[in-house]
C-alpha positions in Angstrom: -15.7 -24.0 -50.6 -16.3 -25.2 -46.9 -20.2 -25.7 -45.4 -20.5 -23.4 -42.7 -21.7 -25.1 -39.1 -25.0 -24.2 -37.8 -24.5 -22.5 -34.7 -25.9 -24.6 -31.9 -27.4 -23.0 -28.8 -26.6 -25.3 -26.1 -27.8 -25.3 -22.0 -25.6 -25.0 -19.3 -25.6 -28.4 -18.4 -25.4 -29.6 -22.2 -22.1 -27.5 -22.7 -20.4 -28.8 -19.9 -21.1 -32.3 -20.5 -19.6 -31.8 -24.2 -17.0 -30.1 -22.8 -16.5 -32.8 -20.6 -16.4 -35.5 -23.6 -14.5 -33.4 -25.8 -11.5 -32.7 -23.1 -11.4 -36.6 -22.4 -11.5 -36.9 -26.4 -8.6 -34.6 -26.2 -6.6 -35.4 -23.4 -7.4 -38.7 -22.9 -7.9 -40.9 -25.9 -5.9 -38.1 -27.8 -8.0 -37.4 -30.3 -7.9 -34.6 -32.9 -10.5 -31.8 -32.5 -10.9 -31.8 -35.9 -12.6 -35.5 -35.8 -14.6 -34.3 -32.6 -15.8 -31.0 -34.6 -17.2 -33.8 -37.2 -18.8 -35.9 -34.9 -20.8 -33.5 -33.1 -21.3 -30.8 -35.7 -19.6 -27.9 -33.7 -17.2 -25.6 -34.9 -13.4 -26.8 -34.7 -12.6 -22.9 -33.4 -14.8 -22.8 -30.4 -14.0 -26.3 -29.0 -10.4 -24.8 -29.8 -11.1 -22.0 -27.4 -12.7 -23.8 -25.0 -9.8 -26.3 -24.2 -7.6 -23.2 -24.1 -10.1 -21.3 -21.8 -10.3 -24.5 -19.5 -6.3 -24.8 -19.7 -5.8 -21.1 -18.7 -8.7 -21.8 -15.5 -7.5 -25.5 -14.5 -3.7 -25.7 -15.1 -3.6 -28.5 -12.9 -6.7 -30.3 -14.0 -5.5 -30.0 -17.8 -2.2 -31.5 -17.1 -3.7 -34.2 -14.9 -6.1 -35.4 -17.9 -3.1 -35.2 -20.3 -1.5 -37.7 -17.8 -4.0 -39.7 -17.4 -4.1 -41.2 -21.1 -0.7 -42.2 -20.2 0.3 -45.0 -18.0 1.4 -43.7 -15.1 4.8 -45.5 -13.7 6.5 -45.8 -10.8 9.1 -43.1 -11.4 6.8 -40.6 -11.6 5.2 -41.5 -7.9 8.2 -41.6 -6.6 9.5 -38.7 -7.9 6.2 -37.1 -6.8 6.8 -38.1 -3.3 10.0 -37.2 -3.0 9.4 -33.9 -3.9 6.3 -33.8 -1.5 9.0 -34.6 1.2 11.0 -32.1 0.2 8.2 -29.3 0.1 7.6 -31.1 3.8 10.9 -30.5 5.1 11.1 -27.0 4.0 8.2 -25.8 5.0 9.5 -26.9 8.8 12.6 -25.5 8.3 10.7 -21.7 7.4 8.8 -22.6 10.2 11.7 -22.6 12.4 13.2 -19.4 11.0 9.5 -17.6 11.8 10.0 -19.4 15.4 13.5 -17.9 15.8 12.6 -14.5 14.4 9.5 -14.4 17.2 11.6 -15.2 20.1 14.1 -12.6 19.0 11.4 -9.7 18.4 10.8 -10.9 22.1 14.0 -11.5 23.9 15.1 -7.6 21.8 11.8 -6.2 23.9 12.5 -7.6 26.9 16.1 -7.2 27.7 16.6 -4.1 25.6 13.7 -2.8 25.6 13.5 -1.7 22.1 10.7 -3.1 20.4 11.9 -4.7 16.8 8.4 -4.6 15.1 8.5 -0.8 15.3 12.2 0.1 14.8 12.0 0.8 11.3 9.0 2.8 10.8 10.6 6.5 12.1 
């Protein structure tokens, strides 16, 4: 029969600091949670749910820790800057379109007089 953990009433402050070690444990080192649970005498299930509860609030975060364990090589910077010049050159091009769409709500008003904005709201 398995020994039931204490429960251990922690601070603030001490919880996110163990959270902190146990999600570089995790991500990082790539430890098990199991081995983590024995070192510190908590409960595999609630470090369990917190890595899932800081997955589900910093997507971004989590996947940057899991990376960081890793080496990371040249492919993936390039890759990431190509697809930050990508982002880069369509967010000019939508900015364009909003340009062109402007000037037309304009140039509709003031040759036709109709105004565009309000056309379809009868």
């Amino acid at each position: 029969m398995k020994k039931r953990k204490k429960a251990i009433v922690l601070s603030p402050s001490e919880k996110n600091a163990l959270l902190h070690e146990l999600l570089e444990h995790h991500y990082v080192n790539h430890g098990s949670v199991p081995e983590f649970s024995a070192k510190k005498g908590i409960c595999e299930s609630s470090l369990y749910q917190w890595i899932r509860k800081f997955e589900a609030e910093n997507p971004q975060m989590a996947e940057q820790m899991k990376k960081q364990g890793k080496e990371v090589t040249p492919e993936d910077y390039k890759k990431l800057l190509q697809e930050i010049a990508e982002l880069k050159k369509n967010l000019a091009h939508e900015k364009l379109r909003a340009d062109f769409y402007e000037e037309m709500v304009a140039f509709g008003k003031e040759v036709y007089g109709i105004d565009l904005k309000k056309a379809g709201t009868k």
